[in-house]
Phi, psi and omega in degrees: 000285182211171160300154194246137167249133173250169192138327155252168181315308188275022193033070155232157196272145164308095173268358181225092180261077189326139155303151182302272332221273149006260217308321166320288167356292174245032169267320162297288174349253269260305187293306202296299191306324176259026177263321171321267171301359219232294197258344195024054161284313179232162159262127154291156195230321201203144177220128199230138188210084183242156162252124181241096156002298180291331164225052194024062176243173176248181181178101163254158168194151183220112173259158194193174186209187175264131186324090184091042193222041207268042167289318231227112175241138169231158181252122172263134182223153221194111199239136165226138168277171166305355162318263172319328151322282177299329187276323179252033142276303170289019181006076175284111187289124152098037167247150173293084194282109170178198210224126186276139200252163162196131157310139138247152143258154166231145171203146179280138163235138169275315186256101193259336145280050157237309208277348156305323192278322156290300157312271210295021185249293172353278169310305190257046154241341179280341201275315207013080157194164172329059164231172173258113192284188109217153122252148204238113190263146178220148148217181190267147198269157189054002168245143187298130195286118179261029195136176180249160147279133160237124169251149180218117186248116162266125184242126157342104183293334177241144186311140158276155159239189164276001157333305214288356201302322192285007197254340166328302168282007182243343187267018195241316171309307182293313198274334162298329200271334160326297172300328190294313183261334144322308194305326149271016154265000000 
């Protein structure tokens, strides 16, 4: 009759395998929306799902705040390059396959040489763990300055998998309690 192409059960090929990128996505989704729907702990404020073309990468990110708290916002973003994309499509052996993850907050600061430095004290006695910090203060020029923005983005030195899915409600726990004390320097 014809050739049997295997891979699948009925021997057609699998055209949809989600990505380690996929499942992360929406593993975050499904914890963030019902801390959101469920626990009303946070307001989502803003949600981004991007593909950029020019250098084939993904990009989720969901920002959010506490509930009746919107000084202090945090972003969870959560990036796979065309690397990672390609290497667990073509199921390339021996590559470190996953997604790189990174926290942001935004907060107004008044005194940013006291209170950077108390946020970066904060953060890694709440994180103890491998990560990277920075903030970066702006304001808008010619309006009178009531404080600087600080974004303060932490990244993750290692790439996630889906090892990591069971690790999710405790970095979530962790990224609520962040806000709780951001909110007060």
């Amino acid at each position: 009759m014809g050739d049997v192409i295997e891979g699948t059960p009925s021997g057609g090929i699998n055209l949809y395998d989600p990505t380690i990128f996929e499942n992360l996505k929406v593993a975050f989704e499904n914890h963030i929306y019902d801390l959101d729907n469920i626990d009303e702990k946070i307001t989502i404020i803003n949600r981004v799902d991007r593909m950029d073309f020019a250098i084939l990468s993904r990009e989720f990110a969901i920002r959010f705040t506490l509930v009746n708290q919107p000084d202090v916002t945090a972003e969870i973003v959560l990036q796979a390059s065309v690397k990672e994309l390609a290497g667990e499509i073509l199921e390339v052996p021996g590559e470190n396959l996953g997604s790189t993850l990174s926290v942001r907050f935004i907060k107004t600061v008044q005194n940013p040489a006291i209170e950077c430095q108390q946020i970066e004290n904060t953060l890694n006695t709440i994180w103890e763990t491998d990560i990277h910090l920075t903030q970066t203060l702006s304001f808008v020029h010619g309006q009178q300055a009531s404080g600087y923005l600080n974004s303060i983005v932490m990244t993750f030195n290692s790439k996630i998998n889906e090892k990591h899915m069971t690790d999710i409600a405790d970095l979530l726990t962790h990224v609520l309690k962040s806000l709780e004390v951001l909110k007060n320097i």
